[in-house]
C-alpha positions as CSV (number, residue, x, y, z in Angstrom):
1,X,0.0,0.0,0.0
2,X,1.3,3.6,-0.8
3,X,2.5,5.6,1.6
4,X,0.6,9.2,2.5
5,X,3.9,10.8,1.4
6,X,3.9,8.8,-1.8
7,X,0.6,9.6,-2.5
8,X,1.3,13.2,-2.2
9,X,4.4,13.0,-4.4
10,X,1.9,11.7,-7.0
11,X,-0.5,13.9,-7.2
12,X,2.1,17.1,-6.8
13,X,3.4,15.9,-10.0
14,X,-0.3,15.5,-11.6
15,X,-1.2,19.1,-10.7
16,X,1.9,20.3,-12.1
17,X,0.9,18.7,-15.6
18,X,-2.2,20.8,-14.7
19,X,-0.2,23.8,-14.4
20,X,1.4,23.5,-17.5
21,X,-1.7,22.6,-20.0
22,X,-3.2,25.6,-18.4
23,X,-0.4,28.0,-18.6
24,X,-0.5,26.5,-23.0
25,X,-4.1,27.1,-23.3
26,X,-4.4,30.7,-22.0
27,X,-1.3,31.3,-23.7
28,X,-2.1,30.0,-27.0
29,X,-5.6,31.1,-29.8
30,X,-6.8,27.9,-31.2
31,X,-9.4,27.4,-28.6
32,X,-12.2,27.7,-31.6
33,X,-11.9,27.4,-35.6
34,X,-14.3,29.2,-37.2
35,X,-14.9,28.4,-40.9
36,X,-17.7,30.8,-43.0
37,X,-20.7,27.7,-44.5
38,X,-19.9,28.7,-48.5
39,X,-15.8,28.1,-47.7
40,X,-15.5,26.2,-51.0
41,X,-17.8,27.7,-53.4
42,X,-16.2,30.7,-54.6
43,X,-12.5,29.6,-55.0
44,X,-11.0,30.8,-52.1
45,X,-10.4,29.4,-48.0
46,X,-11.4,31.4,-45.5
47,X,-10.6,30.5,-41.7
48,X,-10.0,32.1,-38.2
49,X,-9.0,31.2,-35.0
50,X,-9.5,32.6,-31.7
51,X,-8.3,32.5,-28.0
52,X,-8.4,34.6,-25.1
53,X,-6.3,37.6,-26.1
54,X,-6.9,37.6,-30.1
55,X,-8.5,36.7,-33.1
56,X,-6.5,35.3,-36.0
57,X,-7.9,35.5,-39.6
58,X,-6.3,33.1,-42.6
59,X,-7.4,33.5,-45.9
60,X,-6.1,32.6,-49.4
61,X,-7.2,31.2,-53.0
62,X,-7.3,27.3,-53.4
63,X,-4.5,25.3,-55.4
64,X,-5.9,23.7,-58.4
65,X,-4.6,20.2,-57.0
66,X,-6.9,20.9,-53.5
67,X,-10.5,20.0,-53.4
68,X,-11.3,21.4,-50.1
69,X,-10.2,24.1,-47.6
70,X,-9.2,21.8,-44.5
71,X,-5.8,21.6,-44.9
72,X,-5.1,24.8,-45.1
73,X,-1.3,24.3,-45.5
74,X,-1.7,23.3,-48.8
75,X,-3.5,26.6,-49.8
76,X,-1.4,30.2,-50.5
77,X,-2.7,32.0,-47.3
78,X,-1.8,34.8,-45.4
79,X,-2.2,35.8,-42.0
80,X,-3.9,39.0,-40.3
81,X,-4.4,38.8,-36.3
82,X,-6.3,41.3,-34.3
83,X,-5.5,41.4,-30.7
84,X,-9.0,41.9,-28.3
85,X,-8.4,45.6,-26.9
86,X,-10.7,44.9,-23.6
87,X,-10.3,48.1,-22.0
88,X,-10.3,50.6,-24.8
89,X,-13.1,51.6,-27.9
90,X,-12.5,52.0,-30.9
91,X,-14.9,53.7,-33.2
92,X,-15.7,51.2,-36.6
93,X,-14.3,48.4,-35.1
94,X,-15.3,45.0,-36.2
95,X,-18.1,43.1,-35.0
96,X,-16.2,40.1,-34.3
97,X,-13.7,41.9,-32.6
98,X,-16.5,43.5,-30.6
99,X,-18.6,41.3,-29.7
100,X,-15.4,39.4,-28.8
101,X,-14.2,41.7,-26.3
102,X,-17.3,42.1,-24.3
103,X,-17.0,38.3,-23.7
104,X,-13.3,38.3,-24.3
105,X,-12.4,40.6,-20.9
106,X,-14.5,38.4,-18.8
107,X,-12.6,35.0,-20.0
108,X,-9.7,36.8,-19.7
109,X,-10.0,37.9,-16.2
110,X,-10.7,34.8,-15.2
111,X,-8.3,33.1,-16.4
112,X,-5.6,35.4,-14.8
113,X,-7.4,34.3,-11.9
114,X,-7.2,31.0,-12.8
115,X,-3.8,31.4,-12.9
116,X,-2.9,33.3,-10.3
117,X,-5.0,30.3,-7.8
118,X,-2.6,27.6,-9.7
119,X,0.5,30.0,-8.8
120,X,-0.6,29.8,-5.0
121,X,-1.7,26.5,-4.7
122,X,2.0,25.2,-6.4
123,X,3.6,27.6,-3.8
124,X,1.8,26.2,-0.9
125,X,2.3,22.5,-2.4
126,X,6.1,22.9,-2.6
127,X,6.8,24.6,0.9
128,X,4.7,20.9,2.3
129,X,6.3,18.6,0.1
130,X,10.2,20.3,0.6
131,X,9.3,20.6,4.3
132,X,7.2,17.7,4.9
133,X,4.5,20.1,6.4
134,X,1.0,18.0,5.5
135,X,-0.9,20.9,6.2
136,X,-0.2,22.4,3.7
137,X,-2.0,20.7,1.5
138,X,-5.3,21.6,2.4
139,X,-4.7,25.5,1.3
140,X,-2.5,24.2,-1.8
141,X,-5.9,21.9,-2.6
142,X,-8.4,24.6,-1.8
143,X,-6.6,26.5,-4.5
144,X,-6.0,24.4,-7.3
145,X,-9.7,23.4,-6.7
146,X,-10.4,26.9,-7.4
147,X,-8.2,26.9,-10.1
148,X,-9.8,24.2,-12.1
149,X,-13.2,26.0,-11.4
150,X,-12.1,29.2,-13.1
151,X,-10.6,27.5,-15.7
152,X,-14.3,25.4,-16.4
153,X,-15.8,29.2,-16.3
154,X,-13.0,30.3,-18.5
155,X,-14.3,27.9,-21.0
156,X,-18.0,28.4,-20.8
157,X,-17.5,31.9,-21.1
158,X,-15.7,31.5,-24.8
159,X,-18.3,29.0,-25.9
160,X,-21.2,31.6,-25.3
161,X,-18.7,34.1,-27.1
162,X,-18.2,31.9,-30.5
163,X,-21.8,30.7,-30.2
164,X,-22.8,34.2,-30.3
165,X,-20.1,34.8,-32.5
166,X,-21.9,32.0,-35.3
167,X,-25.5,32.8,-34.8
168,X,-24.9,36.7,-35.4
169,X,-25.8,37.9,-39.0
170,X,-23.1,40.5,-39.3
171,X,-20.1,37.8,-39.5
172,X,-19.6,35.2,-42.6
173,X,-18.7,32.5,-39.7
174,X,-21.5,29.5,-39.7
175,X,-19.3,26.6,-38.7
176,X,-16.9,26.1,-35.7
177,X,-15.3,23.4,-33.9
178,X,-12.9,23.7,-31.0
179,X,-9.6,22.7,-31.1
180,X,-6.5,21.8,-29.2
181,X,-6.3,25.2,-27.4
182,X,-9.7,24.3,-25.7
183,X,-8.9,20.6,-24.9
184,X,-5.7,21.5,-22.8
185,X,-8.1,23.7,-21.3
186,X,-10.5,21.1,-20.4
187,X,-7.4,18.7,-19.3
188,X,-6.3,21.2,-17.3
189,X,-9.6,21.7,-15.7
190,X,-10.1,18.3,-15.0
191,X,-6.7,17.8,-13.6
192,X,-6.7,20.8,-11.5
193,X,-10.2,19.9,-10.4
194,X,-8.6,15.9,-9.2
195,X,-6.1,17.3,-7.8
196,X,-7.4,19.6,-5.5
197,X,-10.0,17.1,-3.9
198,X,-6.9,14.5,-3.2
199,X,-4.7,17.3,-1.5
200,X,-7.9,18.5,0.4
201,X,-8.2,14.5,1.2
202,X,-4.9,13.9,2.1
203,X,-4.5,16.9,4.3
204,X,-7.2,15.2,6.7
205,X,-6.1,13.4,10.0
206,X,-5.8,9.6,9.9
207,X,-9.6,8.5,10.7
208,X,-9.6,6.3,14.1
209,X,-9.3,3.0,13.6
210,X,-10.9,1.9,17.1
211,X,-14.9,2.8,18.3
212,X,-13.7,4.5,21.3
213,X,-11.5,7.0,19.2
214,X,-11.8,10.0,18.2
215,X,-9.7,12.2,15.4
216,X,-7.6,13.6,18.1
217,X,-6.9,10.2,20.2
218,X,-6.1,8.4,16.6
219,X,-2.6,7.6,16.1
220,X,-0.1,9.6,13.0
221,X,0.1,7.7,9.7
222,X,3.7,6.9,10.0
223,X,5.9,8.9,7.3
224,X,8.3,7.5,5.0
């Protein structure tokens, strides 16, 4: 049977995986591919991508050897990005940029917070593993549990935004699918989200193992 140490060791490393798919996916702006619904009809590709910070358009004319738009590395593109300005307006700016930003700053907020919550919790995890101090891992779990929340929020937010985004008249966009962007977010969530709940569950006294004890009469797990 694994030790509590070992098990703590374990899941330390788990949440730092955590840390780092969430540090890629609010870093990074292919949490949605949006893709206008007459792409292939009039000779040319047509694409965008989008994340928390910007939006990403790719256009180009097809090669005569390409039937279809998907791979869009075998297509003469070029590249125009847009980053979200969330706390300044700008008269004639586009609707996709706007309608972005009023969803964009709230996504984006959160996932600072997000961040920020994963920053504390990995403190507060390395001062208890370095210096054995079990306790900590009850704040360090309470944060990353946090964490993983904002980060689900995070992603809810952005799917209103591109669903929006699709249904509005004033863009050519009628297609979407998320891509890798969005599933390191919802890896990280999910790790996060584990993670938390077994530091919270570790950081709890040893149970009594008698009917006449209590928490405080039970005996230390042993360490190792």
């Amino acid at each position: 049977m694994l030790s509590k140490r070992t098990k703590i060791h374990m899941t330390a490393i788990i949440a730092f995986a955590g840390l780092i798919l969430a540090v890629v996916a609010i870093s990074t702006d292919f949490w949605a591919i949006l893709e206008p619904s007459d792409r292939s009809m009039n000779g040319s590709c047509d694409a965008a991508h989008l994340g928390l910070w910007r939006l990403c358009r790719q256009t180009g004319e097809r090669s005569w050897d390409v039937t279809g738009c998907r791979n869009m590395d075998k297509v003469v593109t070029e590249f125009n990005c847009s980053f979200f300005k969330h706390f300044t307006a700008e008269e004639g700016e586009d609707f996709e940029l706007e309608i972005q930003k009023e969803y964009g700053i709230s996504a984006a907020v959160i996932a600072i917070l997000s961040l920020v919550l994963i920053i504390l919790g990995a403190v507060c995890l390395l001062i208890g593993v370095r210096k054995k101090q079990d306790y900590m891992m009850r704040p360090a779990g309470l944060f990353l549990l946090c964490a993983g929340l904002s980060v689900i929020i995070s992603m809810e937010v952005i799917r209103q935004s591109v669903k929006n985004m699709i249904q509005s008249e004033k863009t050519i966009w009628h297609n979407y699918y998320y891509s890798w962007s969005f599933a390191c977010s919802i890896a990280s969530a999910i790790i996060l989200f584990i993670s938390g709940i077994a530091l919270v569950l570790l950081s709890l006294p040893r149970m009594p193992q008698k009917p006449w004890e209590t928490c405080l009469d039970a005996e230390p797990e042993p360490q190792y």
